[in-house]
ZADRENDO-141673 format. One record per residue (C-alpha): x, y, z; residue number from 1. Coordinates in Angstrom, 2 decimals, always signed. Each point is the difference from the previous one (the first is absolute). Layout:
R | x | y | z | i
R | X | Y | Z | NUM
...
//
This chain:
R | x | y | z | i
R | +109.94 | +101.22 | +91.40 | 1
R | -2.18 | -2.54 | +2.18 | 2
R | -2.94 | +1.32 | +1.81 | 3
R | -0.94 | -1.49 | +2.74 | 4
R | -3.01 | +1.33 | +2.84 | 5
R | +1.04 | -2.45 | +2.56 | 6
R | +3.62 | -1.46 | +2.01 | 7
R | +0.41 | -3.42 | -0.93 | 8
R | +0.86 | -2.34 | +2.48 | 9
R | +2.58 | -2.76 | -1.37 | 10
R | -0.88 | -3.29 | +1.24 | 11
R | +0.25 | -3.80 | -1.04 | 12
R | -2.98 | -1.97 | +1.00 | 13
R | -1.80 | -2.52 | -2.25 | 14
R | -3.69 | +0.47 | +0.01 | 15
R | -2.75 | -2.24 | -1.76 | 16
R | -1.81 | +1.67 | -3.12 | 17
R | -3.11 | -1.12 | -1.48 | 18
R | -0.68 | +0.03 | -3.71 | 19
R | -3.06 | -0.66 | -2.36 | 20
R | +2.83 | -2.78 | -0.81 | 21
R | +0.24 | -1.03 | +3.56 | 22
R | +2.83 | -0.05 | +2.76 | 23
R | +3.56 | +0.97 | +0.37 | 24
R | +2.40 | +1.74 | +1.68 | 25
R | +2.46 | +2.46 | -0.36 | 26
R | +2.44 | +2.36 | +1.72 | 27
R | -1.22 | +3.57 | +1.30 | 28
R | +3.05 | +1.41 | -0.75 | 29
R | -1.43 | +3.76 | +1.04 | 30
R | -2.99 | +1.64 | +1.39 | 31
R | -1.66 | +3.30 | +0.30 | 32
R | -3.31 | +1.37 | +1.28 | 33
R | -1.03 | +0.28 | -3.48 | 34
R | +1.34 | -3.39 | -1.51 | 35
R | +2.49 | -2.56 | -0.37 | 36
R | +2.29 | -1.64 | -2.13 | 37
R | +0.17 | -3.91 | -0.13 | 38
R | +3.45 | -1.47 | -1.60 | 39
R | -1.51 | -2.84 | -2.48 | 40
R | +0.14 | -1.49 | -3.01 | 41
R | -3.90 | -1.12 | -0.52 | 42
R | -2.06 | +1.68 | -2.48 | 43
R | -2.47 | +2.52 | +1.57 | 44
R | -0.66 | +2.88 | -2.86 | 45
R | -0.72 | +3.55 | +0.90 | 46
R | -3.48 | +1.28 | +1.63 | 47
R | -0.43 | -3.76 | +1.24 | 48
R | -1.29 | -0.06 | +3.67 | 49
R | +1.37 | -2.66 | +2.15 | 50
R | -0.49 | -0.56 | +3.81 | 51
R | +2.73 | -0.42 | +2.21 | 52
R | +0.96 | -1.14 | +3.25 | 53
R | +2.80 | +1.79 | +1.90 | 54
R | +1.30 | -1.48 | +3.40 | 55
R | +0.20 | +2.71 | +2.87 | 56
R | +3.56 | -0.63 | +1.41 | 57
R | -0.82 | +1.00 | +3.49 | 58
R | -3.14 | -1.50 | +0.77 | 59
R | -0.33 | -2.26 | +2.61 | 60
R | -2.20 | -2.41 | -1.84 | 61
R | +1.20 | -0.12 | -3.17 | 62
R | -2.60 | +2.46 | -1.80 | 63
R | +0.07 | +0.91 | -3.39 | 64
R | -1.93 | +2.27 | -2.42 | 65
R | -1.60 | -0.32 | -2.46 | 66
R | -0.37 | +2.64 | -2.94 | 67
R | -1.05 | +0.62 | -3.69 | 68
R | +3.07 | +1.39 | -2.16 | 69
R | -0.12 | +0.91 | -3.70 | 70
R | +3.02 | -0.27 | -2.06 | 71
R | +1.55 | +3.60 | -0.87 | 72
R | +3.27 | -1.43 | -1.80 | 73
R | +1.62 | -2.95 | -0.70 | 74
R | +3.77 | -0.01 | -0.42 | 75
R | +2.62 | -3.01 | -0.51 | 76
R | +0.26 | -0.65 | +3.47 | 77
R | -3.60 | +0.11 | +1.20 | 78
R | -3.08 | +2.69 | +0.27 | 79
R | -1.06 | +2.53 | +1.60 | 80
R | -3.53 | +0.17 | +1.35 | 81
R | -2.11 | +2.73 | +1.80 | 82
R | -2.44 | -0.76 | +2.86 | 83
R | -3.64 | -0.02 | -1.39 | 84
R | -2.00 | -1.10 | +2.23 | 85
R | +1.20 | +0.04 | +4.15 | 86
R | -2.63 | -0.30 | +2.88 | 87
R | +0.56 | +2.59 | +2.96 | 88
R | +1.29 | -2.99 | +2.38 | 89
R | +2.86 | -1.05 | -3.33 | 90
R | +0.69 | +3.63 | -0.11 | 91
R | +0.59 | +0.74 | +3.78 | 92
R | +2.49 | -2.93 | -0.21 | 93
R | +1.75 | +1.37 | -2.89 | 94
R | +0.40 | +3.07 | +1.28 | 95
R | +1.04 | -1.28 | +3.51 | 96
R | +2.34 | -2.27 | -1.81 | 97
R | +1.49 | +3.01 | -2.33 | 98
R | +0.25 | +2.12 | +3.31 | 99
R | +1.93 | -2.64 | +2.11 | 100
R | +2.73 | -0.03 | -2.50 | 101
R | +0.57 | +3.55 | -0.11 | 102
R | -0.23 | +0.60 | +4.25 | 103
//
């Protein structure tokens, strides 16, 4: 059985990701207070940290975030990743984010 310590939220957004490789993107296919999982075929191995940049839908000037995420699994059809390292302003918009969808 799958343990999970936070509600997902399904979404479909493509975000930019930053690798010791260099750029790309791929699709945030979910997303979590604790993580994310990112629907790609590129190689990123297990405990790697990457930084991301996730678009806020709602914001009126186009923000996005940016985080550190560390690869927890890697299946077939992409990875998941938990959040590593989040300032307090990435955070608040995460959560605000997270909370819209469930109002």
């Amino acid at each position: 059985m799958e343990r999970r310590n936070f509600n997902r939220l399904s979404v479909n957004n493509e975000i930019s990701i930053f690798t010791k490789d260099g750029y790309f993107t791929a699709l945030m296919e979910n997303i979590s207070a604790g993580g994310l999982f990112l629907r790609t075929n590129k190689n990123i191995e297990i405990g790697e940290m990457i930084e991301i940049s996730i678009p806020l839908p709602n914001s009126p000037d186009k923000k996005n975030i940016k985080v550190d995420i560390v690869a927890v699994r890697v299946m077939d059809n992409g990875i998941a990743f938990k959040f590593q390292v989040i300032d307090d302003n990435a955070q608040c918009a995460l959560l605000h984010l997270l909370d819209s969808a469930y109002a």
